[in-house]
gemmi code that builds the backbone of each chain (N, CA, C; Angstrom):
import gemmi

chains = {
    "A": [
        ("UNK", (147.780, 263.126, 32.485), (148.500, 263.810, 33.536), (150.009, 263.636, 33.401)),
        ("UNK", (150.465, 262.677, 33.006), (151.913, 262.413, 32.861), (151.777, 262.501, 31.046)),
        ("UNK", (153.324, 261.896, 31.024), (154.052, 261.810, 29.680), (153.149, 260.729, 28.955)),
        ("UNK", (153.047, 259.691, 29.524), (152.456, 259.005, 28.522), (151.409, 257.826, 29.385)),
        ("UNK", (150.386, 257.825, 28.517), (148.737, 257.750, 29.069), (148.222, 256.526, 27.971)),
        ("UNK", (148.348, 255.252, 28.058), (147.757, 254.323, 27.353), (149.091, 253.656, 26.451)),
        ("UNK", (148.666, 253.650, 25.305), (149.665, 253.619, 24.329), (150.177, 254.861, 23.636)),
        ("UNK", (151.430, 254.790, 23.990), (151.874, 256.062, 23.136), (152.534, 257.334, 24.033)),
        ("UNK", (153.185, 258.080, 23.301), (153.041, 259.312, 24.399), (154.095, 260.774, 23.754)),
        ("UNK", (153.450, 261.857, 24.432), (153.913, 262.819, 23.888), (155.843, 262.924, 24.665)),
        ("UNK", (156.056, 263.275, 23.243), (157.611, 263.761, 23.907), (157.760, 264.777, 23.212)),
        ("UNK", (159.322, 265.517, 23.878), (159.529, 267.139, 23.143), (160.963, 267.059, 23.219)),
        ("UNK", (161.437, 268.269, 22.414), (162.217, 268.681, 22.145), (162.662, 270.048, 22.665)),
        ("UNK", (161.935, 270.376, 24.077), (161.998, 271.165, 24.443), (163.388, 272.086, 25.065)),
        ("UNK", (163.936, 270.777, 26.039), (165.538, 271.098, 26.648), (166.421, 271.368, 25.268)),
        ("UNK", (166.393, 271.428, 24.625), (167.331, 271.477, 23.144), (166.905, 272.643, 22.676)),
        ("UNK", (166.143, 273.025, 22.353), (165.437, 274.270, 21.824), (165.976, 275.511, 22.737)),
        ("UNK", (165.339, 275.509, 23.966), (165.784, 276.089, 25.119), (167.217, 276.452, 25.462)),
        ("UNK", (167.991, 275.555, 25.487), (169.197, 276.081, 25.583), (169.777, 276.654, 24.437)),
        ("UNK", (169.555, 276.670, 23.489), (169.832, 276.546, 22.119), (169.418, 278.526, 22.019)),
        ("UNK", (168.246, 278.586, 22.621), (168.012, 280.140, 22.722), (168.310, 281.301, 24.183)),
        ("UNK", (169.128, 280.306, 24.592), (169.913, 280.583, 25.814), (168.337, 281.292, 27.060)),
        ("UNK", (167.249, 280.150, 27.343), (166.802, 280.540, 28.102), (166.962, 279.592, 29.296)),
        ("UNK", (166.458, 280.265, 30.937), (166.174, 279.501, 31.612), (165.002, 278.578, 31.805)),
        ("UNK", (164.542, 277.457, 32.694), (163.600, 276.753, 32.541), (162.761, 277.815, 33.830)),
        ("UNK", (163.126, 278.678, 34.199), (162.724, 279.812, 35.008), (162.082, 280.862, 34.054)),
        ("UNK", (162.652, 281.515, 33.023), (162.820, 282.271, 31.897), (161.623, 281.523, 31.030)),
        ("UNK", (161.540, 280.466, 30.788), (160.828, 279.955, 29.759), (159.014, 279.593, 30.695)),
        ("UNK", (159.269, 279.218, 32.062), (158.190, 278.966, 32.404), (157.265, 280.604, 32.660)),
        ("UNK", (158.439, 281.357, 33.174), (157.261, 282.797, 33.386), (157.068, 283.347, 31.928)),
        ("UNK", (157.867, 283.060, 31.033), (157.011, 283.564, 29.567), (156.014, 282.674, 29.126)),
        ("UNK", (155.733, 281.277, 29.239), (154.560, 280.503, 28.720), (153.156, 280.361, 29.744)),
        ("UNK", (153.749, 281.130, 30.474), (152.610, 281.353, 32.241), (152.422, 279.898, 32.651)),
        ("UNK", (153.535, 279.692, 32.709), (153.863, 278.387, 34.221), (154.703, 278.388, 35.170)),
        ("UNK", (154.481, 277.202, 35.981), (155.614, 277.235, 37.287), (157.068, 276.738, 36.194)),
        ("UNK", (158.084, 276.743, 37.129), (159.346, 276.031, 36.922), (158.989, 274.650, 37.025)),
        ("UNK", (158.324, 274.037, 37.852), (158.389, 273.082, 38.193), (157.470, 272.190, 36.844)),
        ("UNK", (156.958, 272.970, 36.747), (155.869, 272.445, 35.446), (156.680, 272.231, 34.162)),
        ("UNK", (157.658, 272.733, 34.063), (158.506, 273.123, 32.530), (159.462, 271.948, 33.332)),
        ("UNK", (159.976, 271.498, 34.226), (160.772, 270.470, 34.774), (160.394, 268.935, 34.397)),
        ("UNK", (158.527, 269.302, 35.101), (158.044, 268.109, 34.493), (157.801, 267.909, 32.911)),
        ("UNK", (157.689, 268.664, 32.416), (157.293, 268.547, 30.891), (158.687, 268.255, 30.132)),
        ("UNK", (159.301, 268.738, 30.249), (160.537, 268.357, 29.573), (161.410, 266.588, 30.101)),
        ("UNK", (161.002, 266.725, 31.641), (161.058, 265.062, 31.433), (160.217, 264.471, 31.149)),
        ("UNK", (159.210, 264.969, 31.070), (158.049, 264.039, 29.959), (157.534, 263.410, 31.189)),
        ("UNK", (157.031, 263.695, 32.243), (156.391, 263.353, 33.142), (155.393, 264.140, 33.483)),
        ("UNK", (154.854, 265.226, 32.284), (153.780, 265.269, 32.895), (153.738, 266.033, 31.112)),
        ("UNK", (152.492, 265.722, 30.505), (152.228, 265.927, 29.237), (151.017, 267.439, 29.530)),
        ("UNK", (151.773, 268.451, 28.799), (151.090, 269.917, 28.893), (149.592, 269.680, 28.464)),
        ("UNK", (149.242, 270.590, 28.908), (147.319, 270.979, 28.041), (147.936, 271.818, 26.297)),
        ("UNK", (146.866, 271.418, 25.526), (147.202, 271.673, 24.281), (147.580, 273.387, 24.193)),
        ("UNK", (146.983, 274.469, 24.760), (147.386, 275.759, 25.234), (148.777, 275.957, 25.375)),
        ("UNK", (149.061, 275.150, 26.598), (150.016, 275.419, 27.243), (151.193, 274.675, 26.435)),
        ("UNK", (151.159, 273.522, 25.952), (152.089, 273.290, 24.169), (152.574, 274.700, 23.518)),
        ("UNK", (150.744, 274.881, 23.036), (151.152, 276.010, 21.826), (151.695, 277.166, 22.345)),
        ("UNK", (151.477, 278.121, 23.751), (151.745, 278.804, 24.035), (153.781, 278.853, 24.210)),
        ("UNK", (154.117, 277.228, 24.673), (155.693, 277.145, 25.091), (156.354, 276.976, 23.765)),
        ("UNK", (155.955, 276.222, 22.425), (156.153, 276.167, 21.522), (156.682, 278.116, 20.735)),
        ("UNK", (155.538, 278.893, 21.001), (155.519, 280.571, 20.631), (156.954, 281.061, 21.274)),
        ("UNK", (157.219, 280.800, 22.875), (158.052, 281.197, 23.092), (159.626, 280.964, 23.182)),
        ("UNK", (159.715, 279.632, 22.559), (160.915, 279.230, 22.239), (161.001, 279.098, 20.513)),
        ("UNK", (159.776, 279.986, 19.700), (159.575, 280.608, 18.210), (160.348, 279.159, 17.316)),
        ("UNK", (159.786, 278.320, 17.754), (159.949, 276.724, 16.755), (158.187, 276.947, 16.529)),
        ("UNK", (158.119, 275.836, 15.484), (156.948, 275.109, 14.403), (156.417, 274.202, 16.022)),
        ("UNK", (155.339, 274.134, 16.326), (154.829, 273.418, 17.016), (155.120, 271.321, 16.577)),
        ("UNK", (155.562, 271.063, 15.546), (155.830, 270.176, 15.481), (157.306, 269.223, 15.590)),
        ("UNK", (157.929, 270.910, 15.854), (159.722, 270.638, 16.136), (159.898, 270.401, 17.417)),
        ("UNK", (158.669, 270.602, 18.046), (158.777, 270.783, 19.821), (158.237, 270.117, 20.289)),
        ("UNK", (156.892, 269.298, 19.955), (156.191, 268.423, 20.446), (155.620, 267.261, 19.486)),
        ("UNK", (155.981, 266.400, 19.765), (155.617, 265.241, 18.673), (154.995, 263.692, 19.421)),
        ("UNK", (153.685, 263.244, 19.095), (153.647, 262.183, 19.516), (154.092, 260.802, 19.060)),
        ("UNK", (154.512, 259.977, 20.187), (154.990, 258.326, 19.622), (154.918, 257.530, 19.729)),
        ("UNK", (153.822, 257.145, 19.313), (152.842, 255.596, 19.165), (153.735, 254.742, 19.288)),
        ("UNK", (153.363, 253.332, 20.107), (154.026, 252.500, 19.718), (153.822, 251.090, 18.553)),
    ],
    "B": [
        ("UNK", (166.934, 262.231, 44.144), (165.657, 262.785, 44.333), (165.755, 264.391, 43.345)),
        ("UNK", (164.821, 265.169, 43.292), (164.444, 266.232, 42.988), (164.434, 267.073, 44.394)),
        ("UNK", (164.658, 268.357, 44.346), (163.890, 269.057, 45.386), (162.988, 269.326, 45.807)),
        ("UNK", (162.613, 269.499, 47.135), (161.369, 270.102, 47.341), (160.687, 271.028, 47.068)),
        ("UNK", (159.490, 271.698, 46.228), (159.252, 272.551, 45.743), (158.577, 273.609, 47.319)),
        ("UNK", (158.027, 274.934, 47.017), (157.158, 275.481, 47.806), (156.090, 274.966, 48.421)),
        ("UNK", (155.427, 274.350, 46.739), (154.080, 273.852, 47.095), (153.960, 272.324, 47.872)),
        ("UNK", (155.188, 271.463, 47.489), (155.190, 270.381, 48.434), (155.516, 270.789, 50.233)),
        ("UNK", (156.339, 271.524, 50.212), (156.299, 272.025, 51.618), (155.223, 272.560, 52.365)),
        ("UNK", (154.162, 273.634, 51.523), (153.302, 273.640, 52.480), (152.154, 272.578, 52.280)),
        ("UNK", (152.494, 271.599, 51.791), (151.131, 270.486, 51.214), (151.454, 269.640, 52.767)),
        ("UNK", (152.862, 269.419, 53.175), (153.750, 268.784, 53.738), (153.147, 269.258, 54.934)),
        ("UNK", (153.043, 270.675, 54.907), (152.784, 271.108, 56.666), (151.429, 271.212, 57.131)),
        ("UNK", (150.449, 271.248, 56.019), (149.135, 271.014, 56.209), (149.219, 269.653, 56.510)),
        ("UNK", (149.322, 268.393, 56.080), (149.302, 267.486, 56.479), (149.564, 267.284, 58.240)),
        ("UNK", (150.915, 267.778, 58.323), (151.183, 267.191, 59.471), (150.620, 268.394, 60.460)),
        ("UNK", (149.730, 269.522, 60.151), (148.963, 270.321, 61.318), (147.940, 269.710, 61.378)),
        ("UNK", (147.374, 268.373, 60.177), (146.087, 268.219, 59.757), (146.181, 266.915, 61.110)),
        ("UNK", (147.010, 266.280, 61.201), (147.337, 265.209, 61.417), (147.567, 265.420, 63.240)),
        ("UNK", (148.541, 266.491, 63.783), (148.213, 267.087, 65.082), (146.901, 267.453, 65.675)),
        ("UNK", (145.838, 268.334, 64.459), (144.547, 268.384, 65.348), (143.789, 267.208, 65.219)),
        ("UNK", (143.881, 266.241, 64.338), (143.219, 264.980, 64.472), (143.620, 264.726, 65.954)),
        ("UNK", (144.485, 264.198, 65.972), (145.222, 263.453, 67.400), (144.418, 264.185, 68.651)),
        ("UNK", (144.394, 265.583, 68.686), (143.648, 266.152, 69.624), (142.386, 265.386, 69.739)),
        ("UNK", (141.817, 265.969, 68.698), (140.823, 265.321, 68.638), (139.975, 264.100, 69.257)),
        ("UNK", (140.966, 263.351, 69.101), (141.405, 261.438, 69.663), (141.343, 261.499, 70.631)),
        ("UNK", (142.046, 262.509, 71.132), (142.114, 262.350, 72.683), (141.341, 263.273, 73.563)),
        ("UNK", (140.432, 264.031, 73.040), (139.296, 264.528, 73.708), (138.014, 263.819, 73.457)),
        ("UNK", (137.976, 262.671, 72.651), (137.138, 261.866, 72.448), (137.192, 260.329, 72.312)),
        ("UNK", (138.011, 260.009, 72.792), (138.478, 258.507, 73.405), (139.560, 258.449, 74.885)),
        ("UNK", (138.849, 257.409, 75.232), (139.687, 256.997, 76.058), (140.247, 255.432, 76.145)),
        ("UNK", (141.108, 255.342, 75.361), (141.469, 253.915, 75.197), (140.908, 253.610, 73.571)),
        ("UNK", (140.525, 252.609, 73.643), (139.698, 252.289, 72.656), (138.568, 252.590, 72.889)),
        ("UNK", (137.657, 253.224, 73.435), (136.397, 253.683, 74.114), (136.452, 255.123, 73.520)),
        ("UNK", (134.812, 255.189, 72.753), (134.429, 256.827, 72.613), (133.655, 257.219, 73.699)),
        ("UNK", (134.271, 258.150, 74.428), (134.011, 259.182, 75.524), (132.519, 259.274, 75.213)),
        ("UNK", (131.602, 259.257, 76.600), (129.868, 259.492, 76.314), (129.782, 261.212, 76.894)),
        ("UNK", (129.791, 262.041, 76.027), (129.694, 263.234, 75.973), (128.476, 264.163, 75.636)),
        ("UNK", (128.081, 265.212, 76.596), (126.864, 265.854, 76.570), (127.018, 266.760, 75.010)),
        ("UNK", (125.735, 267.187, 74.306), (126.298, 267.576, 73.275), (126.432, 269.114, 73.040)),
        ("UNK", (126.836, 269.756, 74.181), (127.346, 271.007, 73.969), (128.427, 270.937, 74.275)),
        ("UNK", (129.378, 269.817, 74.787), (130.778, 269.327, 74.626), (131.327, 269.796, 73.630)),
        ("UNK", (130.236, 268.539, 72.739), (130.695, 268.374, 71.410), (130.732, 269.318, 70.394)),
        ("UNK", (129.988, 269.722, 70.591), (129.832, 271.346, 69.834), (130.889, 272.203, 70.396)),
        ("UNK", (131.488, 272.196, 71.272), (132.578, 273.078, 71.633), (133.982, 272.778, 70.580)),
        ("UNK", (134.006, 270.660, 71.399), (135.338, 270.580, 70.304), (135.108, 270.534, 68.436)),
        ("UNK", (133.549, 270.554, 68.323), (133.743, 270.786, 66.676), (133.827, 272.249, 66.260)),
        ("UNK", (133.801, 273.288, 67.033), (134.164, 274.650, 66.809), (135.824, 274.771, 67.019)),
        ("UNK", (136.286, 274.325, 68.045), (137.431, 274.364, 68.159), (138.567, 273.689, 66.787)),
        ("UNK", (137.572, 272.317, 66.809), (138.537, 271.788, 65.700), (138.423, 272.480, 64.373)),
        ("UNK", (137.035, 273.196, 63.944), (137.196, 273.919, 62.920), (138.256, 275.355, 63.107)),
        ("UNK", (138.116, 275.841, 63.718), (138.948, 276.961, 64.448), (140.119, 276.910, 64.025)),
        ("UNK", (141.020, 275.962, 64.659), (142.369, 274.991, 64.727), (142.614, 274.918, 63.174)),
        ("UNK", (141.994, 274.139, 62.516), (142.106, 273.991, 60.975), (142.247, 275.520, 60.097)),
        ("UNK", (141.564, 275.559, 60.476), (141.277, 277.188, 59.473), (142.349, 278.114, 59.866)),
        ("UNK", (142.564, 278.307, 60.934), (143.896, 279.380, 61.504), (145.382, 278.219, 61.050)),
        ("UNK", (145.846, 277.077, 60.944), (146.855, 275.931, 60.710), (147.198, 276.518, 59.206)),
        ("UNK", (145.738, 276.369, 58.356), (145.609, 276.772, 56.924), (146.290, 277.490, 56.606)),
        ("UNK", (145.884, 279.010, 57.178), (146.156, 280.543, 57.394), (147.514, 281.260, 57.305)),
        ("UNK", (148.026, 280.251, 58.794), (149.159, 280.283, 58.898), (150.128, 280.045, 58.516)),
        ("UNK", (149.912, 278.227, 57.657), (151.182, 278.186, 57.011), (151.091, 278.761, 55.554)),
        ("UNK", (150.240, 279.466, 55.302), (150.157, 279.884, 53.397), (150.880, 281.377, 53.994)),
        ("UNK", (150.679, 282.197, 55.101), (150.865, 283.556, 55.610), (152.860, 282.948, 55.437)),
        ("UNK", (153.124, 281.670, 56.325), (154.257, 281.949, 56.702), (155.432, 281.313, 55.353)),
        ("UNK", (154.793, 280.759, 54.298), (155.569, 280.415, 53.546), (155.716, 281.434, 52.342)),
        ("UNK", (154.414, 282.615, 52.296), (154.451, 283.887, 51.641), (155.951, 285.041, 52.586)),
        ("UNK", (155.863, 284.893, 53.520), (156.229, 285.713, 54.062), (158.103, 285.196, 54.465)),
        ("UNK", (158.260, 283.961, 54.060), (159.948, 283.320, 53.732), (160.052, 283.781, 53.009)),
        ("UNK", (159.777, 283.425, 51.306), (160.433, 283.911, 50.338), (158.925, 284.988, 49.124)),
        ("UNK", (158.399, 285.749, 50.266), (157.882, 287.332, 50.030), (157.058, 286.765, 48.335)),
        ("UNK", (156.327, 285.598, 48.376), (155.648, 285.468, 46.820), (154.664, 284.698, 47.461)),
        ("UNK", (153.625, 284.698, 46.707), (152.316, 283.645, 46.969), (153.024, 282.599, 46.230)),
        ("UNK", (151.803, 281.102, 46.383), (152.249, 280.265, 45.628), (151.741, 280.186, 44.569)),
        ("UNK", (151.980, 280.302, 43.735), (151.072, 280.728, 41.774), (150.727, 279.091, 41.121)),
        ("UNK", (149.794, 278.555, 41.375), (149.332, 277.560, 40.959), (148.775, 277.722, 39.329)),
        ("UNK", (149.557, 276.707, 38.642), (149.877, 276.399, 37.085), (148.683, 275.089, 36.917)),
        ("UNK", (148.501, 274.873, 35.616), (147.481, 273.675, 35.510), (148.189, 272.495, 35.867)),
        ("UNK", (149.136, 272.244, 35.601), (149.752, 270.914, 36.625), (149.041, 270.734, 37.787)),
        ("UNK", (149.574, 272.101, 38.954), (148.931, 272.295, 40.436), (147.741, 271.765, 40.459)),
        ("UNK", (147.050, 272.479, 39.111), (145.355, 272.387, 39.362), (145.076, 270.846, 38.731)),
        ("UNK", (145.518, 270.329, 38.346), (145.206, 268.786, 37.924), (145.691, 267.856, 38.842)),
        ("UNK", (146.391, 268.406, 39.687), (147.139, 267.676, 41.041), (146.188, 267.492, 41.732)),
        ("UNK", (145.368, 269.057, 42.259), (144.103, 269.202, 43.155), (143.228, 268.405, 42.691)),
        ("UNK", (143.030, 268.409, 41.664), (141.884, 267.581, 40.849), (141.338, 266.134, 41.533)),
        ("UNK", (142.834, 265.658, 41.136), (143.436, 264.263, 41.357), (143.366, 263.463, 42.566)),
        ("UNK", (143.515, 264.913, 43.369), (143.853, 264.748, 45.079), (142.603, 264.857, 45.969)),
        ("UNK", (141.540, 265.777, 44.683), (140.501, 265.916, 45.388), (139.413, 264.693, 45.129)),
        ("UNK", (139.474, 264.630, 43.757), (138.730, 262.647, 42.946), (139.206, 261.906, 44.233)),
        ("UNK", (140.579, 261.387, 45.112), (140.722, 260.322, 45.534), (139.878, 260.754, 47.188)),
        ("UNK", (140.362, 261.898, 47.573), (139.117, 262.398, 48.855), (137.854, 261.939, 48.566)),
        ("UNK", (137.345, 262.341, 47.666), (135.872, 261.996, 47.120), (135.718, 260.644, 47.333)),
        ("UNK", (136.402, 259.634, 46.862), (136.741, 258.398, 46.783), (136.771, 257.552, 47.954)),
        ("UNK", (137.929, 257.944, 49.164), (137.873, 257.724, 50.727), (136.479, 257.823, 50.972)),
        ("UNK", (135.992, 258.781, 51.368), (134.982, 259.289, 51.626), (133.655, 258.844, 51.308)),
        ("UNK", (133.405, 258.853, 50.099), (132.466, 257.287, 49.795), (132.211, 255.844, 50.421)),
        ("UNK", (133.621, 255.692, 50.454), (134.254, 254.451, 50.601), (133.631, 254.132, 52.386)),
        ("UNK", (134.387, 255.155, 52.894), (134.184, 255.186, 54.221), (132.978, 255.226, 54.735)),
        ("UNK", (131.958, 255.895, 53.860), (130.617, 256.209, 54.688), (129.701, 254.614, 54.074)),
        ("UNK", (130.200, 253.939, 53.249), (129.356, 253.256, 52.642), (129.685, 252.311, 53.521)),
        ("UNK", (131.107, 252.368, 54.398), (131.568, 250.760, 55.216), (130.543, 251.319, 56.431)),
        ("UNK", (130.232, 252.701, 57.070), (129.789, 252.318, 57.965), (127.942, 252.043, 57.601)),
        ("UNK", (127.264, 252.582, 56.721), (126.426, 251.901, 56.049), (126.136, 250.471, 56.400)),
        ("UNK", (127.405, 250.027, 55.477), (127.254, 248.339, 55.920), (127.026, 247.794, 57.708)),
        ("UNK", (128.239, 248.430, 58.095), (128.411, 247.867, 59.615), (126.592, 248.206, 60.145)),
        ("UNK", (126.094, 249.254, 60.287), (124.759, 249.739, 60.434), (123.957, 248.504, 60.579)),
        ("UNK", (123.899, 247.888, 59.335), (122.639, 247.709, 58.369), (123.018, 245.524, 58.767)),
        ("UNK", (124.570, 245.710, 59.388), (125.375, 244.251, 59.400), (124.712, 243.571, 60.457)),
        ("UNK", (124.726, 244.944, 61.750), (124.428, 244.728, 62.958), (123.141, 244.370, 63.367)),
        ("UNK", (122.203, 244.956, 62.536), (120.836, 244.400, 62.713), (120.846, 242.733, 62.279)),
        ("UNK", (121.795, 242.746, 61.310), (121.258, 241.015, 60.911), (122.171, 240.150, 61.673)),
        ("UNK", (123.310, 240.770, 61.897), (123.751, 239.709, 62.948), (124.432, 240.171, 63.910)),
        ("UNK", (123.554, 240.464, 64.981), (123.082, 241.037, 65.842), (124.799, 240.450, 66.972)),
        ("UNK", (125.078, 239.204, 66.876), (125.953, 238.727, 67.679), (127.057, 238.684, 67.509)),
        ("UNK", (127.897, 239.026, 66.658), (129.112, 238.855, 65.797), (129.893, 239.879, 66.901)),
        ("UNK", (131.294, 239.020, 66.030), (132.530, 239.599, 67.171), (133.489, 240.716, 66.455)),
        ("UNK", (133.222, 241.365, 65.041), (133.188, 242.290, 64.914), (133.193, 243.592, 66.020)),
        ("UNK", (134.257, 244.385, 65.759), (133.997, 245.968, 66.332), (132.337, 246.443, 65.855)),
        ("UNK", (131.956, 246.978, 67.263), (130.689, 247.440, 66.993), (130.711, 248.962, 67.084)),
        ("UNK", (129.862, 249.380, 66.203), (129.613, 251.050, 65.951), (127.967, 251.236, 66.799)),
        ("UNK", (128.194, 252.404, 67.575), (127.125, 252.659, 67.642), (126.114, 253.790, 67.183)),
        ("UNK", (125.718, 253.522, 66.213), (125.656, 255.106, 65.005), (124.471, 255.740, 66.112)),
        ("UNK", (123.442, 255.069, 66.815), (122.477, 255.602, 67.751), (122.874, 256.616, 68.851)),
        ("UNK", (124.186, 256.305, 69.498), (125.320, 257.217, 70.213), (125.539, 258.769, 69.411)),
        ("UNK", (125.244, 259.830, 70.289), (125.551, 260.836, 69.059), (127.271, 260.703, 69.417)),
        ("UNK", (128.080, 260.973, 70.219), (129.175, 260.727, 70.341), (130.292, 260.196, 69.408)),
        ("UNK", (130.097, 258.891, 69.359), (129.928, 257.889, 68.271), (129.601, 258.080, 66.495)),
        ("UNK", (128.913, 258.994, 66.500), (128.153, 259.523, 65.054), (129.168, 260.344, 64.911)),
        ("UNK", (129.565, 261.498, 65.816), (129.501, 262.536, 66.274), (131.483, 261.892, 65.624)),
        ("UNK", (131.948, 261.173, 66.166), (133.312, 260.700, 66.581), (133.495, 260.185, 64.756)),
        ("UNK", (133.063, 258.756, 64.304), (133.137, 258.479, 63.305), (133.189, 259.363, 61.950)),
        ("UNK", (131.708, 260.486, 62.057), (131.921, 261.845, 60.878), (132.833, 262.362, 60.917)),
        ("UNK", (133.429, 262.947, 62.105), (134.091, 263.900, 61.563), (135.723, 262.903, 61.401)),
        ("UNK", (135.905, 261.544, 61.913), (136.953, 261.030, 61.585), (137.019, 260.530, 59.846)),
        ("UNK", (136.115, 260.328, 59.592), (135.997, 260.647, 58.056), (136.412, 261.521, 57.074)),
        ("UNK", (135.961, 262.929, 57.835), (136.398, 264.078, 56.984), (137.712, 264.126, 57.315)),
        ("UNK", (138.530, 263.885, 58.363), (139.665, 264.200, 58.500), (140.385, 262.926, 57.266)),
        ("UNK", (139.741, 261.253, 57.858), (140.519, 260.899, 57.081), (140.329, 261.414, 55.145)),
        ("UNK", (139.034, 262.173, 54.635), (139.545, 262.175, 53.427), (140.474, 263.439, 53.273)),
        ("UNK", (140.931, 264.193, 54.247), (141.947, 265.480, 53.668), (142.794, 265.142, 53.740)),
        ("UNK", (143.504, 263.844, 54.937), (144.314, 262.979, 55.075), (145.406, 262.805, 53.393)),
        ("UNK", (144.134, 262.114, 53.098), (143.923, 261.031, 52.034), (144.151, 262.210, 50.970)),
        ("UNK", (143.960, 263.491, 50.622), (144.154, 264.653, 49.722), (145.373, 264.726, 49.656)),
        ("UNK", (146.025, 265.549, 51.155), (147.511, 265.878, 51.369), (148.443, 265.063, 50.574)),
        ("UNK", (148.073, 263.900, 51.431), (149.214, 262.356, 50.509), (148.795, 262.535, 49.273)),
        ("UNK", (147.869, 261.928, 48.722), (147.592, 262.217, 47.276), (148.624, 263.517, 46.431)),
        ("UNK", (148.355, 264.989, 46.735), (148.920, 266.174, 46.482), (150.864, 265.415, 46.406)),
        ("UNK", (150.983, 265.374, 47.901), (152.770, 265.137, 47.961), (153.171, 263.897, 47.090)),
        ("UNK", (152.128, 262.732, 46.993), (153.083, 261.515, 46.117), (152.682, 262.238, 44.873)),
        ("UNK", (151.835, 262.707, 44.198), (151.419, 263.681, 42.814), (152.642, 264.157, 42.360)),
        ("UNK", (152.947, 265.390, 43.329), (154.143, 266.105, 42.894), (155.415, 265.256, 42.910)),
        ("UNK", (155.368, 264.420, 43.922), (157.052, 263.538, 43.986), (156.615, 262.655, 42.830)),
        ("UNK", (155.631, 262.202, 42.117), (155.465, 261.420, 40.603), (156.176, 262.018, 39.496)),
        ("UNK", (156.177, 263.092, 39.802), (156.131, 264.213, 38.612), (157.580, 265.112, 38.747)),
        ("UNK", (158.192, 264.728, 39.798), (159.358, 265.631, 39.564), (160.375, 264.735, 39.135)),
        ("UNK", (161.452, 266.163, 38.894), (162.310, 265.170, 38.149), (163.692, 265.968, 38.585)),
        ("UNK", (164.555, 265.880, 38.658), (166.359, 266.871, 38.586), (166.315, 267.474, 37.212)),
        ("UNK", (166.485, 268.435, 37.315), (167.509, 269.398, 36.264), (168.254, 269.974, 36.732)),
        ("UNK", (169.519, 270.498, 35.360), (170.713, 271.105, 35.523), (170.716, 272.376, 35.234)),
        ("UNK", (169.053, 273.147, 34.851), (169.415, 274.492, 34.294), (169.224, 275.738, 35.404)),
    ],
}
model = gemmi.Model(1)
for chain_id, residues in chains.items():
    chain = gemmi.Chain(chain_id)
    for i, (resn, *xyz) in enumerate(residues, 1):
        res = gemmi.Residue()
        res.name, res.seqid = resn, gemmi.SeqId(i, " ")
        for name, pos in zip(("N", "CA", "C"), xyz):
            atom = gemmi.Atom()
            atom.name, atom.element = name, gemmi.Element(name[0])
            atom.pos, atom.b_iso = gemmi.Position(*pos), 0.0
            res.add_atom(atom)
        chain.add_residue(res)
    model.add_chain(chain)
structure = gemmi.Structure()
structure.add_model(model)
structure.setup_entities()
């Protein structure tokens, strides 16, 4: 449910990407079919996406799914 | 802090309509610390009413927070893993609760004299009073769940 669940945890590169393609976190959530608030939490890494909803936000900010989401063991 | 979203606001106002018809409730069926000994087409009145009350509270605030800013609220899998979450810990109360009065039940036969609060599950009143304070407390127990969920999970941004 969050960023990180046991050992380890997903983080992104999402806020960087995003601005980088001059979208909003408004802009980016109605193209990956989420709330704002959801793209708020995910990018602070407080709440770790469903694998869909990765690949789908990954498509619309057109990065490699591994430039955008990467996990980090400790 | 973060802001308040839509969905915490009306999570926010269900709570506290949830929390007003309880209280009614309370007070059409206690007096003091005493549950009121009530005929049971009373009771059947205030459990229509209190369903009534709930269901129109519901209604109203999803009608009146559509009708501020003219959008439904579009629930994302976050939302729905929130509900999830909110609904596991209801489930949870609720167990919890029916299994204590279980015990108290089952306490009272064996020790019959104890200075324990006594339940009288034989009272329909009483039955009648305890159930449905149950169900209230597990939606209680949802709402909060839902609002600390989302206040876990938010965060400030600048975009």
């Amino acid at each position: 449910m969050t960023g990180s669940r046991g050992k380890g945890r997903v983080v992104n590169d999402i806020r960087v990407l995003r601005s980088a393609r001059g979208l909003t976190q408004q802009a980016l959530a109605d193209a990956a079919g989420a709330t704002r608030q959801t793209i708020i939490a995910v990018e602070a890494g407080k709440y770790a996406p469903s694998l869909e909803l990765a690949f789908r936000i990954a498509k619309v900010l057109e990065a490699p799914f591994e430039q955008v989401f990467a996990f980090r063991g400790e | 802090m973060a802001a308040v979203t839509r969905t915490e606001w009306q999570a926010l106002a269900s709570l506290l309509a949830l929390v007003a018809i309880f209280a009614w409730f309370q007070m059409r069926m206690m007096d003091g610390w005493t549950i009121v000994d009530q005929p049971a087409a009373k009771l059947f009145g205030i459990y229509i009413v209190v369903i009534a009350f709930s269901a129109f509270a519901e209604i109203l605030i999803a009608s009146l927070g559509a009708a501020i800013d003219g959008k439904r609220v579009v629930k994302d899998e976050r939302d729905l893993a929130i509900d999830a979450r909110a609904n596991q810990n209801e489930r949870i109360f609720i167990i919890v609760a029916v299994n204590v009065l279980i015990w108290q039940a089952l306490m009272e036969e064996v020790f019959a004299g104890h200075a324990l609060p006594k339940i009288d599950l034989t009272s329909l009143p009483e039955l009648f009073f305890f159930l449905f304070a149950i169900l209230f407390g597990g939606e209680i127990v949802k709402r909060l769940s839902t609002l600390w969920l989302y206040r876990l999970q938010s965060a400030l941004s600048d975009a």
